[in-house]
N, C-alpha and C positions, 0 to 999 in steps of 0.2 A: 541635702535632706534625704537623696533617695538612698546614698552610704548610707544616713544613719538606718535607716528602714531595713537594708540588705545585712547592715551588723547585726539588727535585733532579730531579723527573720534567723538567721545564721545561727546566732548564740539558742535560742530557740530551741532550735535542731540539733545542734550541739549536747543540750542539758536532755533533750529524749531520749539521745543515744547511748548516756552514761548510765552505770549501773545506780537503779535507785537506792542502792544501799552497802555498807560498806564489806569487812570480809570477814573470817573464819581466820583467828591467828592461835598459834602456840608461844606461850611467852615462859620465860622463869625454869626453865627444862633443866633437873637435876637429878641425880644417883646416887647411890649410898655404895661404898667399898663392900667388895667379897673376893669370895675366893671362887677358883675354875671348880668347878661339881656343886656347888653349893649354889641357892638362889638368892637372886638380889631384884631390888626395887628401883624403880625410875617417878620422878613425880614433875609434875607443870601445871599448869593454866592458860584453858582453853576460851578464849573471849570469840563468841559468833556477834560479832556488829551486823551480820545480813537480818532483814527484815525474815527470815525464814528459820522454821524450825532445823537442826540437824542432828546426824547418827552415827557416833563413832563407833564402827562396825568390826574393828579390832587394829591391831601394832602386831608387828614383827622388828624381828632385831637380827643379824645376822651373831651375834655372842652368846647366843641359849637355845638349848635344843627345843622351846617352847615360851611363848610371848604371849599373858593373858590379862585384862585386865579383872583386878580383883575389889573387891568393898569388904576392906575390915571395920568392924563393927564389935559393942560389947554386950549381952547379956543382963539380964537384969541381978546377977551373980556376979556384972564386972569379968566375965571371961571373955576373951578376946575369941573372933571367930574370921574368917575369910570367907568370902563368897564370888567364886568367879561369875564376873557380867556379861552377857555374851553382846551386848551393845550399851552404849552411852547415851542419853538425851541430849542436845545443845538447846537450849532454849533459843529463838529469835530473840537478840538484843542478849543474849546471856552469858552468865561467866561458872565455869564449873571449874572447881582446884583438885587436881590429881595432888593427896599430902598424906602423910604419913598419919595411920589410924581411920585414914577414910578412904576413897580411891587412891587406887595406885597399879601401875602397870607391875606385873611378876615374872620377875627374866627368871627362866628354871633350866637348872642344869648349865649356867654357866658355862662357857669353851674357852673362858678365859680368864685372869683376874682383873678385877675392876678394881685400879688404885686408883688412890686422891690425884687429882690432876688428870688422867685419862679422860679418854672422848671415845663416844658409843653414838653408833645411827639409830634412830628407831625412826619407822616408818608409821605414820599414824592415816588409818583408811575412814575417808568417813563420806554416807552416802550420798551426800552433794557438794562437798568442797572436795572429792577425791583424797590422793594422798597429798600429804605434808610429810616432808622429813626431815627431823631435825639432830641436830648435833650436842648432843648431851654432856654435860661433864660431870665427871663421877666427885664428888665433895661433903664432909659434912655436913647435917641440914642445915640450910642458912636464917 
């Protein structure tokens, strides 16, 4: 009897020490083909499972002279327009799609080409899960 008491005291302590809530992933991370001097796009899906709001605070990339994220958007004319973000919302519990015609990271200036099948790093900074980096492949939209 006094095991069983010492498991459940244990397990107890155990389940207070764990985080109460789960984490901040990057899923689905893909690129669109360019060329070196020209800009290209990277796009994913950010799911925050933490009970906490977050802030993605910007990306870098080692293959563009400049890594920003932008919100295309259209007009009530139907013209397309870009707007660079200087940070990202994560909702607690929420899911944001980095996709073409809405968020999306803008690799500018290119240092390289980005062919179908290539792999690119980007580093994604964000104010409470820090960095994440991930490994990108460059592919038509899927």
């Amino acid at each position: 009897m006094k095991f069983r008491i010492l498991l459940l005291i244990a397990l107890i302590a155990l389940a207070a020490c764990s985080p109460a809530s789960g984490t901040l992933t990057v899923t689905d991370a893909w690129a669109r083909n360019a060329r070196a001097g020209e800009n290209g796009a990277a796009y994913f899906v950010i799911e925050n499972g933490t009970s906490a709001d977050d802030t993605l605070l910007g990306v870098r990339s080692d293959i563009a002279s400049a890594t920003e994220v932008h919100m295309s958007m259209a007009d009530a004319n139907g013209v397309m327009s870009m707007n660079m973000q200087e940070s990202v919302s994560v909702p607690a519990n929420g899911r944001i799609e980095f996709k073409p015609g809405g968020l999306h990271v803008m690799l500018i200036g290119l240092t390289q080409d980005l062919n179908f099948g290539d792999t690119i790093t980007l580093t994604l900074n964000f104010e409470r899960a820090g960095e994440i980096t991930l490994q990108v492949e460059v592919k038509e939209q899927p």
